[in-house]
N, C-alpha and C positions, 0 to 999 in steps of 0.2 A: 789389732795385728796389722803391721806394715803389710803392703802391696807384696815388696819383694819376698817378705817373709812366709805369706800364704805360700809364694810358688815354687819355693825352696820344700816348702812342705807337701808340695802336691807327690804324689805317683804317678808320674812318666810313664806309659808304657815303651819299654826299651824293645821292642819287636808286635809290629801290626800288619794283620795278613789282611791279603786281599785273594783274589779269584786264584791269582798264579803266581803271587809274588809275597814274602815277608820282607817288608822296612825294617831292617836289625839299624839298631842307634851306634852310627861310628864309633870304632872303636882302633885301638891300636892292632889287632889283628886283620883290618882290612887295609890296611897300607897297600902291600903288592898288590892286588885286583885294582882299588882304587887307580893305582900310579897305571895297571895297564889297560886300564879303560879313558884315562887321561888323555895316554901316549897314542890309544888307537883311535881317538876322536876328536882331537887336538885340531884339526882344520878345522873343524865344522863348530867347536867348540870357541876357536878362537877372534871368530866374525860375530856371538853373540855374546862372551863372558866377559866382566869385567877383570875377572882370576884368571886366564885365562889369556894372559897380552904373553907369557913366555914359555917356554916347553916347562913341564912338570919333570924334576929330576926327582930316583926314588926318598930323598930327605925332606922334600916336598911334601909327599903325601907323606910321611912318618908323623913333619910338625903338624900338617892337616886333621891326620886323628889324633895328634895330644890336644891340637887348641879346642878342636869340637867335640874332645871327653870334656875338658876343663868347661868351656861355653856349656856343654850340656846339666853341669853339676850347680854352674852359674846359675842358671836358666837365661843365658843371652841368647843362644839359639841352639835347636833343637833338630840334629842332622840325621841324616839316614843313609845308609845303602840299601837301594832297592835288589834283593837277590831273588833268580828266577828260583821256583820250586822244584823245579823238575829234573834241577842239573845242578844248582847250587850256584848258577854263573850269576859275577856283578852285572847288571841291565843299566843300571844308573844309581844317581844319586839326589837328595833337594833333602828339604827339611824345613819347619818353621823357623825363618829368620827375621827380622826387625819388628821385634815381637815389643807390644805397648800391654805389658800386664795391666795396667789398670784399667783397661775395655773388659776382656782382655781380646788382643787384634796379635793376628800372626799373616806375616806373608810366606804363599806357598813358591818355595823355588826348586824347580828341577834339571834334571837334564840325562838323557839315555845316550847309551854309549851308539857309536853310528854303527855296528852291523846289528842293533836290537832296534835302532828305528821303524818307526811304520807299523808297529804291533801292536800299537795302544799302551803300554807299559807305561808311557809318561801320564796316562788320563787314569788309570787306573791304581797309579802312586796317588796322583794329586788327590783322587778321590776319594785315597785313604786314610794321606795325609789329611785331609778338609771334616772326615769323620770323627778321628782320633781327636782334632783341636776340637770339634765341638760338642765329640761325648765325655773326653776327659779334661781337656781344658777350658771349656766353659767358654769359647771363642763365640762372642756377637758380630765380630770380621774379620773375613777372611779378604788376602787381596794375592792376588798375582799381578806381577810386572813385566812388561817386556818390551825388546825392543820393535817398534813398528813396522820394521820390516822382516822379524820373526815369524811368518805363517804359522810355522807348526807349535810354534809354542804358544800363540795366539787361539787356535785347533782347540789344544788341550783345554785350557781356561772357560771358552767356550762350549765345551761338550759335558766340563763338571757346572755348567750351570753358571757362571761368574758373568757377570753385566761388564760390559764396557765402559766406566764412567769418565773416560776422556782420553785425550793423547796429549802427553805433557810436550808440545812443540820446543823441541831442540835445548832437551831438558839435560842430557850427559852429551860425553865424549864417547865413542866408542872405541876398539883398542888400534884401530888407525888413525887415530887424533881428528877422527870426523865429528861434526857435529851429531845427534842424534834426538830423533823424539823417540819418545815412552810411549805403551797404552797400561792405561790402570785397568784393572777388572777387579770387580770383589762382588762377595756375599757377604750378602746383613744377615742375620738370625733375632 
C-alpha cells in the first residue's frame, strides 16, 4: 500500500478536546467567526503571518474553509478551529501543516485571536494538537516554526516540551519585506 494511500485511509478525528477547548476540523460553517477573529487580530497577526500580509475580506475565509475541507480530505494539511467550551466562542486556530507521511512528521501551527491572548489556549491546542498526531497519526516528529522574534509563540513550543534545534539565520521575508530568521522546535517520539 502507497504512503498516500494508508493516509487517505486513516480516521482523522474531526473534533479533539482538551481542558477547555474542542479542535472542530475547518469547515465551511466556521467562515464568519473565523473572518471575525481575522478582522479582530489582524495587527498582531500581521507582524508574524505569512497569510496575513492583507486584511481578510468575508470571501476569504469562505475559500479558507473550502481549501482546508479539500486539504483535509487530501491529507495535505489538517486545520482546526480551536472553540472555547464554555461559550462556544472561536479562541484561534492552527492545525497539522507540511505534513511528510512517510515519517510520518507534522508541523504544529497556531495562533489565538488577541482578546483570548495570555490564557494559555495556544499551549493547550498545540498540546492537543501534538497528542492527536501521535495517538492517531502515528507522528515520530513533531516541529513548530516561528519567527525569532515571536516570544509568545516561542512560550507555547516550549512549554509543550519541543527542543529548540536552531534558528534558520535570515531564512524568510516577513510581510514588510524584511529579512527574517526562523527558530525550529520539535519532538522525536
Amino acid at each position: 500500500m502507497t504512503v498516500l494511500l494508508h493516509a487517505l485511509l486513516l480516521e482523522i478525528p474531526e473534533k479533539v478536546k482538551t481542558a477547555r477547548l474542542t479542535l472542530e476540523a475547518t469547515r465551511g460553517g466556521h467562515s464568519g467567526v473565523i473572518h471575525d477573529g481575522v478582522l479582530e487580530s489582524y495587527p498582531e497577526l500581521k507582524r508574524w503571518m505569512p497569510w496575513a500580509a492583507e486584511p481578510q475580506k468575508p470571501e476569504d475565509a469562505r475559500a479558507h474553509c473550502a481549501t482546508m475541507t479539500a486539504k483535509w480530505h487530501a491529507r495535505e494539511e489538517l486545520d482546526f478551529c480551536f472553540v472555547r467550551d464554555d461559550d462556544g466562542a472561536l479562541v484561534g486556530k492552527g492545525g497539522l501543516h507540511t505534513i511528510d507521511w512517510t515519517l510520518p512528521k507534522f508541523e504544529i501551527g497556531y495562533w489565538v485571536r488577541s482578546s483570548c491572548a495570555g490564557h494559555g489556549y495556544a499551549t493547550e491546542a498545540a498540546h492537543g494538537l501534538a497528542g492527536m498526531a501521535r495517538a492517531a497519526l502515528g507522528a515520530v516528529r513533531l516541529e513548530i516554526r516561528s519567527d525569532a522574534r515571536n516570544a509568545p509563540s516561542r512560550r507555547v513550543a516550549e512549554k509543550c516540551g519541543f527542543m529548540l534545534e536552531g534558528i534558520l539565520r535570515r531564512s524568510r521575508r516577513d510581510n514588510a519585506g524584511e529579512l527574517a530568521d526562523s527558530c525550529m522546535y520539535a519532538k522525536v517520539f
